[in-house]
C-alpha positions in Angstrom: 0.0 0.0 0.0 2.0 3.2 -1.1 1.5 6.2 1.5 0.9 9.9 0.5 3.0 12.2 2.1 1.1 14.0 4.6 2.1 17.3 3.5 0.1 16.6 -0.2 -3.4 15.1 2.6 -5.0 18.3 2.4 -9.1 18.7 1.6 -8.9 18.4 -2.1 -6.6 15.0 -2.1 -9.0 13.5 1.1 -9.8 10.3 -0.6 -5.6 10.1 -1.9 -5.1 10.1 1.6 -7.2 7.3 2.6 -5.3 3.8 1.2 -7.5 1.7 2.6 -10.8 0.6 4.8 -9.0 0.7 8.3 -7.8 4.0 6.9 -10.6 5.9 6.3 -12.0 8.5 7.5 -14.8 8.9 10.6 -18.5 8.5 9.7 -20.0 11.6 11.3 -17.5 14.8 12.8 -20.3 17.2 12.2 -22.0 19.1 15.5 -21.4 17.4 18.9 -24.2 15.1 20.6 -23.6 16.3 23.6 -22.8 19.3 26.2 -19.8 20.5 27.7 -19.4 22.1 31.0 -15.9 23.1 32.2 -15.2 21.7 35.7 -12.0 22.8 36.9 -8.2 23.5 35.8 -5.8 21.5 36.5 -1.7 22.4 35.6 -0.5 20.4 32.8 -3.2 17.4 33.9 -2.4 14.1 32.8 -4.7 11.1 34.2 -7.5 10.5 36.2 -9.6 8.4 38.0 -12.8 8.2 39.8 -13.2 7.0 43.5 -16.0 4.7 43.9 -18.6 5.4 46.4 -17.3 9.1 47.5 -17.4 12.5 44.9 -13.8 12.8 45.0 -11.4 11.8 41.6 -7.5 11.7 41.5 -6.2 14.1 39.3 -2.0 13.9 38.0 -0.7 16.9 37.0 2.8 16.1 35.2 5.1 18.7 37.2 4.6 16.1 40.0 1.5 16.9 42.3 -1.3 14.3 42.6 -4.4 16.3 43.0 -8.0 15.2 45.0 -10.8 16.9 43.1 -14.0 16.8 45.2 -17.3 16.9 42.8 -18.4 20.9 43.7 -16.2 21.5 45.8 -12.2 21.9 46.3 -9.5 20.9 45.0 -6.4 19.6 47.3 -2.9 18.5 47.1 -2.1 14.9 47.6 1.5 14.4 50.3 4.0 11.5 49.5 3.9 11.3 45.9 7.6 10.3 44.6 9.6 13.0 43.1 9.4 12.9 39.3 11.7 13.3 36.6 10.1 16.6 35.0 10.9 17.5 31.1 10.0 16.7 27.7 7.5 14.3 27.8 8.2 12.7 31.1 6.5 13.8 34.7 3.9 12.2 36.9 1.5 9.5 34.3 -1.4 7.9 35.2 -3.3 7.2 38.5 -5.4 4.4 38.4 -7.3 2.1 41.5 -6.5 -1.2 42.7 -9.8 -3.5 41.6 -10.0 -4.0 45.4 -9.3 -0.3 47.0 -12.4 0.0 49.1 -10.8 -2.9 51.0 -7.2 -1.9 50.5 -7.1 1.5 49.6 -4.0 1.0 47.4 -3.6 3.8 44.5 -1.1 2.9 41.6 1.2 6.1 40.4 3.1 6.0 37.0 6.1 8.6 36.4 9.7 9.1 35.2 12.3 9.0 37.2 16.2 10.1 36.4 18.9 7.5 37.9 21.7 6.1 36.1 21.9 5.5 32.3 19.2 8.6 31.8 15.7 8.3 32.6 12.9 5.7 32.5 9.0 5.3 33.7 8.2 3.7 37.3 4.9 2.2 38.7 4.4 3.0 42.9 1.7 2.0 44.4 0.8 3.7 48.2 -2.2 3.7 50.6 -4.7 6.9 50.5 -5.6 8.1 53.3 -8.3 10.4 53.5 -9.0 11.0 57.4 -5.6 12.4 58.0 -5.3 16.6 58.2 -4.3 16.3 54.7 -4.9 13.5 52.1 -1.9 11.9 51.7 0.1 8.6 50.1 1.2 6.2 52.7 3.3 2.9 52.4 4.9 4.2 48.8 6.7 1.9 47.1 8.0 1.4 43.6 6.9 -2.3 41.8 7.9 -1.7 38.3 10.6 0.1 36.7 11.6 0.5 32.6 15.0 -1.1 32.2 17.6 -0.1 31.4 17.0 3.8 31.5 18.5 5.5 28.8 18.8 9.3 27.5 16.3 11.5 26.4 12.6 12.2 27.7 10.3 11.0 25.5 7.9 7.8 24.9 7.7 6.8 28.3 4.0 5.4 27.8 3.5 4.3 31.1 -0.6 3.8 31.0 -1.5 0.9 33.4 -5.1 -1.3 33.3 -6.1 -4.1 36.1 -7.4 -6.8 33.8 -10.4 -9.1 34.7 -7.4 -11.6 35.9 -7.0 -9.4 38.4 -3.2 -8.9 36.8 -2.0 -5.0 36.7 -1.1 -4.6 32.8 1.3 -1.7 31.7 2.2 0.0 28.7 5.8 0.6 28.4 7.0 2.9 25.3 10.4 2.4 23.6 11.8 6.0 24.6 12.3 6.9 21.1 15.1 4.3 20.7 13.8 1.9 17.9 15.2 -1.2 18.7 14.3 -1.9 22.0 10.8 -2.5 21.1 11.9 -6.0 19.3 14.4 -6.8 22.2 12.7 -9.3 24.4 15.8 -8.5 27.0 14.4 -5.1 27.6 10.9 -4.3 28.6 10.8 -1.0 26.7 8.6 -1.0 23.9 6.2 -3.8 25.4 3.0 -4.3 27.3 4.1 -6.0 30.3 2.1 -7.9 32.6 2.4 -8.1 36.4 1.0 -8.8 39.9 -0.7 -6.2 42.3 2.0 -6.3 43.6 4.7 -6.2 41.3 5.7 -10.0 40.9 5.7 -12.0 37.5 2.6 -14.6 37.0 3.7 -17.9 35.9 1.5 -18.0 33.1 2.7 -14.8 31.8 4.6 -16.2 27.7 7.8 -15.9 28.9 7.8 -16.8 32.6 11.2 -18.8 32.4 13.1 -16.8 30.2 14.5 -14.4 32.5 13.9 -11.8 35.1 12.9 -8.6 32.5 11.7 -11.2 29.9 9.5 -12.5 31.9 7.6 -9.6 32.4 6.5 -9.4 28.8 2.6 -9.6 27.3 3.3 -8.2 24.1 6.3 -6.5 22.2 7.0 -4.7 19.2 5.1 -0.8 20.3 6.1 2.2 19.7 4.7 4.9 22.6 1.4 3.3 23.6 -0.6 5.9 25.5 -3.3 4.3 26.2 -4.7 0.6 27.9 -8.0 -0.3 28.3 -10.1 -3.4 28.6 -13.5 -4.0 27.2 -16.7 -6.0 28.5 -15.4 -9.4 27.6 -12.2 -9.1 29.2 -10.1 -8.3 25.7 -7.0 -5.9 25.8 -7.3 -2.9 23.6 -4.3 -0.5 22.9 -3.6 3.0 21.2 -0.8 4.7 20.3 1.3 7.0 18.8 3.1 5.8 15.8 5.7 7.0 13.3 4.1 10.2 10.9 0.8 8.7 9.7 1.0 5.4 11.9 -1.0 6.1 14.9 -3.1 2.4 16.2 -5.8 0.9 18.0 -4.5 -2.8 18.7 -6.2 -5.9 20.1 -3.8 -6.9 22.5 -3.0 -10.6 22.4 -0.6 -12.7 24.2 2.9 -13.0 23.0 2.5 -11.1 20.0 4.5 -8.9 18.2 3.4 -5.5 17.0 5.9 -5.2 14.3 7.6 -1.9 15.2 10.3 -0.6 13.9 10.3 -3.3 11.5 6.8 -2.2 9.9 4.7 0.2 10.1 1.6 1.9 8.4 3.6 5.3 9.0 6.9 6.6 8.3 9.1 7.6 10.3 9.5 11.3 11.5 11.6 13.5 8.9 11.8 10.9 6.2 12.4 11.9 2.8 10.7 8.6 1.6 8.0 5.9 2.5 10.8 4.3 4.9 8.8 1.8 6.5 7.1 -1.3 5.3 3.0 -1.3 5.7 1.7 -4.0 8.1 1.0 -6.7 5.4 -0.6 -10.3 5.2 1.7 -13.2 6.5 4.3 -11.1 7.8 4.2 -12.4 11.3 3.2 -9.0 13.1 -0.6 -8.2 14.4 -1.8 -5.5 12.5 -3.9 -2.5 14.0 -7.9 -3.0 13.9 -7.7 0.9 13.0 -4.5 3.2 12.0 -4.9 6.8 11.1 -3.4 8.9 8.5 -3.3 11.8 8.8 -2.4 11.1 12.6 -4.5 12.1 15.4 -1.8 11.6 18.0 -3.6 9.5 20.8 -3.6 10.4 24.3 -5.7 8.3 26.7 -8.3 5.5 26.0 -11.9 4.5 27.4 -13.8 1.9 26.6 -17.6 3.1 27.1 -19.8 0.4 29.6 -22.4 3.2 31.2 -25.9 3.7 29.9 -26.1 7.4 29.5 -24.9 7.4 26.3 -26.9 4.3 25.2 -25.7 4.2 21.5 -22.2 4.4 22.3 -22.4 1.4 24.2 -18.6 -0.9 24.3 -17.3 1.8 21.9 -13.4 2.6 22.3 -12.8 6.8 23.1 -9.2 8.1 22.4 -8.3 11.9 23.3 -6.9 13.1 19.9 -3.9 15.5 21.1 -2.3 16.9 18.0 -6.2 16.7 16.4 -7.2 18.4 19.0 -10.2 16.1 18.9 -12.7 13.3 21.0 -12.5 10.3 18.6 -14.7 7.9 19.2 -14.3 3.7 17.6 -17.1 1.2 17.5 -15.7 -2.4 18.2 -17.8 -5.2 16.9 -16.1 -8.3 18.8 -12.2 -8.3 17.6 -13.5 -6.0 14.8 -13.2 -2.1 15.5 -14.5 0.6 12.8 -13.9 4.5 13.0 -17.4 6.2 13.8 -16.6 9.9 15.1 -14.5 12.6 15.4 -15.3 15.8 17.3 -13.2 19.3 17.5 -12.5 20.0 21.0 -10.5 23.0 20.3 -7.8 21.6 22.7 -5.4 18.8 23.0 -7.2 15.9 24.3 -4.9 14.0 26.8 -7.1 11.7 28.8 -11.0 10.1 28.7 -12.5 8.6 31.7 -16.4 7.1 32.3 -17.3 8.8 35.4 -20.0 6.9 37.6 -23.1 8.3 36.1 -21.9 7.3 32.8 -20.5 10.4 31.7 -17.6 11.6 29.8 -14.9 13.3 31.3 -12.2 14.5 29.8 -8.8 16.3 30.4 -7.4 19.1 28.2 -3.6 19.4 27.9 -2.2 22.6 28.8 -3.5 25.0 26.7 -1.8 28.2 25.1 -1.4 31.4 28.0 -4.2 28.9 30.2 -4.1 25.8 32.5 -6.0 22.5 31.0 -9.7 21.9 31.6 -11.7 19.0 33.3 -14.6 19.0 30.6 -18.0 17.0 31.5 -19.8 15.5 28.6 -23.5 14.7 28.9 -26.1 14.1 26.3 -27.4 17.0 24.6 -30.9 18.1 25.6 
């Protein structure tokens, strides 16, 4: 499949720039179905996450500050977070629950850290406690690092995702270094799957191969931004490829993704088509859906509330360089493009908050702090 330079993809060459059925363009990106009310502003937000059975969300905030939001009310520094390695892309990641926190009250933390070789991404996990003076992070201790750490400060990835199996899943990217994402001796550029508590399962694929090995789900991603499981218990990734190679992947067990080896992008700069397209028989899983131009993916939400009804099981990625809400309809293993809405604003996360809403972060916007957005039907 020859690719069009993305520089030629403007309105008049649309359908050019569309080389085939995964490729094509949303269904309907005309006026929204629903309402937006700003919430709050956050500094440079990142993640979130709802706490069940109280109004309060977790809200990261990449400078380093872990922030409790309470629904109408204030908003409240969170104490013991670890110090983070600010710059570039790297900072405090994603906050997400353990399945069990009402009993436990464990909170899982993603970040960069500096040490030596560079930098790389670490998982905490600490205790909440709400009834002290302050809300604060207790017990903090790190489970996972991204090994080795290397130079630079991009493509950390670092999304994480308790599956149905209980297991905590995390995206790891490849920190802009290729090869590492083929290297089953390094656990950048993988999915890697691990215990609540930061041990290896034995039925992980590659349990007796060695200590970083074994951590291993899948391999062969570039800067995965985004984890998320669906109703049945299947793995669903996005992210950011090479120019024009951004994915939504079915995650499968010991599979390999194919990057840098292919790719339906090119890489950044490149003069030429420089990558081979995902292609029949070639021993890498293709992505369900790929996007060209690309949309550059932030975070991912697979929809299970019944507010909106329609949107049922659909897949929601926060389009950063689009600037968009892009919303995928997945039809088993099958996923199709269905919508994609202007925000006006880098989208960097999408959470289902407990009425069935949409929530969403903006990234920092120009001269103004990013928004928490609400999303409801429209009337």
């Amino acid at each position: 499949m020859k690719k069009i330079p993305l520089l030629l993809c403007t309105s008049f060459l649309a359908a050019a720039c569309q080389p085939s059925v995964s490729d094509a363009a949303p269904t309907s990106s005309g006026d929204k179905p629903f309402e937006t009310t700003v919430v709050a502003d956050f500094d440079e937000p990142w993640a979130m996450t709802f706490i069940p059975g109280t109004p309060y969300a977790l809200v990261t905030e990449k400078k380093g500050k872990l922030k409790l939001w309470e629904n109408e009310g204030a908003v409240v520094d969170v104490e013991g977070v670890p110090t983070v390695a600010y710059g570039g892309q790297g900072g405090l990641g994603d906050v997400i629950l353990h399945p069990d926190f009402a009993n436990n009250g464990y909170v899982y933390l993603s970040y960069a850290e500096a040490g030596e070789g560079g930098f790389g991404a670490a998982v905490a996990r600490g205790k909440l406690d709400l009834k002290a003076a302050k809300p604060a992070l207790t017990d903090v201790q790190v489970i996972w690092r991204q090994e080795p750490k290397v130079s630079g400060q991009g493509h950390y990835g670092h999304r994480m995702a308790f599956g149905p199996d209980g297991m905590l899943y995390i995206s790891s990217g490849e920190r802009q270094k290729f090869q590492p994402a083929q290297d089953l001796n390094q656990n950048l550029g993988k999915i890697v799957r691990l215990t609540d508590g930061g041990m290896v399962p034995s039925d992980n694929p590659f349990y007796d191969q060695g200590r970083i090995k074994s951590q291993i789900w899948s391999y062969g991603h570039r800067n995965p931004l985004g984890i998320a499981f669906d109703a049945q218990g299947r793995l669903w990734n996005q992210e950011m490829g090479p120019e024009g190679g951004d994915e939504l992947n079915l995650v499968k067990k010991a599979a390999n993704y194919g990057y840098p080896k292919v790719s339906n992008g090119r890489n950044y700069g490149a003069a030429t088509d420089d990558l081979p397209d995902h292609a029949p028989g070639d021993g890498f899983e293709a992505p369900k859906v790929f996007w060209n131009p690309a949309i550059s993916p932030g975070g991912l939400m697979i929809y299970s509330g019944d507010l909106f009804k329609d949107w049922k099981g659909s897949a929601f990625i926060g389009g950063l360089g689009a600037k968009a809400l892009v919303r995928v309809k997945l039809d088993g293993e099958s996923a199709t493009k269905a919508d994609q809405w202007d925000m006006g604003a880098r989208i960097r996360e999408v959470e289902q908050g407990p009425d069935g809403a949409i929530w969403v972060l903006e990234d920092q916007r120009a001269g103004s702090e990013g928004r928490l957005l609400k999303l409801t039907p429209k009337k």
